[in-house]
C-alpha positions as CSV (number, residue, x, y, z in Angstrom):
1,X,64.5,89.4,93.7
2,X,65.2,91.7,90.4
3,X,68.4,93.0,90.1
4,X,69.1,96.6,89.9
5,X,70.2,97.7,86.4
6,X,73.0,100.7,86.5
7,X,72.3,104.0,85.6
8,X,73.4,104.6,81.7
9,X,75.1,107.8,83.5
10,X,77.0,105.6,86.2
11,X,80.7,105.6,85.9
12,X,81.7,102.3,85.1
13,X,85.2,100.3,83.8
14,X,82.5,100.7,80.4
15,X,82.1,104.2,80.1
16,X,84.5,105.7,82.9
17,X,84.0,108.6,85.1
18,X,83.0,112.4,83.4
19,X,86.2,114.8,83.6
20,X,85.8,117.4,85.5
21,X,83.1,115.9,88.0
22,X,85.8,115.5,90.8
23,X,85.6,111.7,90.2
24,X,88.2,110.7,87.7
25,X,92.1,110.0,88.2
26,X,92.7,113.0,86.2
27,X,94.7,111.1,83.4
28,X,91.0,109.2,82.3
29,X,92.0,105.8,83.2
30,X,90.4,104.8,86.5
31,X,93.2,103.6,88.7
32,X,92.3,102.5,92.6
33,X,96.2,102.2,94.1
34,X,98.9,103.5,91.5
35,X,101.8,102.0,92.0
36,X,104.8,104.6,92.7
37,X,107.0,105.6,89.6
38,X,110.3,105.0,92.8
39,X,110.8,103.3,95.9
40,X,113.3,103.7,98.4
41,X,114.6,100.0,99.4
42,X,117.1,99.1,102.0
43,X,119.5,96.8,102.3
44,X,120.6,95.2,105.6
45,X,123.3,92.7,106.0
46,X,123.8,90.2,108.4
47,X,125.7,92.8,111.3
48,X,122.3,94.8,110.9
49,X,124.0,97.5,108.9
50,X,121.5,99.3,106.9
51,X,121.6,101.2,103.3
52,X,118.5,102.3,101.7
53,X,118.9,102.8,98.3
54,X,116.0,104.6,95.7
55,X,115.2,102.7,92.4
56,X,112.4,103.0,89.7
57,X,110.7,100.1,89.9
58,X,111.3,98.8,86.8
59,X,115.0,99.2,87.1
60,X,116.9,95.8,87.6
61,X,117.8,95.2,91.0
62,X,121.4,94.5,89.5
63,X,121.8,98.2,90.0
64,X,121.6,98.0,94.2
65,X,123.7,94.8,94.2
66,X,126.4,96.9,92.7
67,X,126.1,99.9,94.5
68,X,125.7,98.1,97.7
69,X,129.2,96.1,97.3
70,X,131.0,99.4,96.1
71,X,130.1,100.8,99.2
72,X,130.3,98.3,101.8
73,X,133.9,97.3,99.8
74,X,133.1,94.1,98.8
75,X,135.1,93.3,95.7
76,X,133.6,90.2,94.7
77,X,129.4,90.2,94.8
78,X,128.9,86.6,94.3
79,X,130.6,86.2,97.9
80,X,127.2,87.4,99.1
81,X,123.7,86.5,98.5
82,X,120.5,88.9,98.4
83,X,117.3,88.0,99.4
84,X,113.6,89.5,99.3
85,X,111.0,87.5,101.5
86,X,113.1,84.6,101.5
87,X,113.1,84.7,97.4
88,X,116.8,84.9,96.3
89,X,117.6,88.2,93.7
90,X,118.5,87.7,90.9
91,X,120.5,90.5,88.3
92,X,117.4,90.5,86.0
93,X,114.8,90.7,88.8
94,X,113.0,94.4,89.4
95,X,110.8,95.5,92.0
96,X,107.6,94.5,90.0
97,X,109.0,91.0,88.9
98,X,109.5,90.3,92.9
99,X,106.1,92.8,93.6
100,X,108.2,94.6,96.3
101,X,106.6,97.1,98.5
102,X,107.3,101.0,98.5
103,X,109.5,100.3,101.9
104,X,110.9,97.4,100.4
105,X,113.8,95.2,102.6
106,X,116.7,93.0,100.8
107,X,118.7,90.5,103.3
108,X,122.4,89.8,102.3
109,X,124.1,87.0,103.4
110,X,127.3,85.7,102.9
111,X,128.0,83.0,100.6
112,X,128.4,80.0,102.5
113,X,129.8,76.6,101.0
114,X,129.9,73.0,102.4
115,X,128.4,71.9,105.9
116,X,128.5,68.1,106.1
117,X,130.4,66.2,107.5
């Protein structure tokens, strides 16, 4: 079985698609699922009280831990932990380190210490 040989005209990751032609990204760069520039993430404590908070994606998630104790009045944020998908946050981490979705959700939990006996 011969294999079939592309069309020189053929948009490829080679020679891209023609502008103009209805088949590009408009920037030139072909692109399948652009990731969004912001993303709105919420933040849901233990109680099930929610905030949802928007962030650009490269911002570190620092930012939301602060904001999210200065409203709920928490004066110390180490006395609570934040999670995504079981992953603890930490201050350097951003939405792309952690790959969050656009509808992203962050757990907190109170610190807890000790347990044994």
């Amino acid at each position: 079985m011969k294999s079939p040989t592309l069309d020189p005209k053929t948009p490829s990751r080679e020679n891209g698609p023609e502008h103009g032609t209805g088949n590009d990204t408009g920037n030139g760069t072909p692109n399948d699922n652009p990731k969004p520039t912001n993303i709105a993430i919420t933040v849901t404590d233990q109680a099930g009280t929610s905030i949802t908070f928007k962030i650009k994606r490269a911002r570190p998630l620092a930012k939301i831990i602060e904001a999210y104790c200065r409203n709920m009045g928490i004066h110390d944020p180490t006395s609570v932990r934040f999670f995504y998908d079981g992953i603890r946050i930490q201050q350097e981490d951003t939405a792309d380190s952690l790959e969050m979705c656009v509808d992203g959700r962050i757990d907190v939990h109170v610190f807890q210490e000790g347990g044994g006996d």
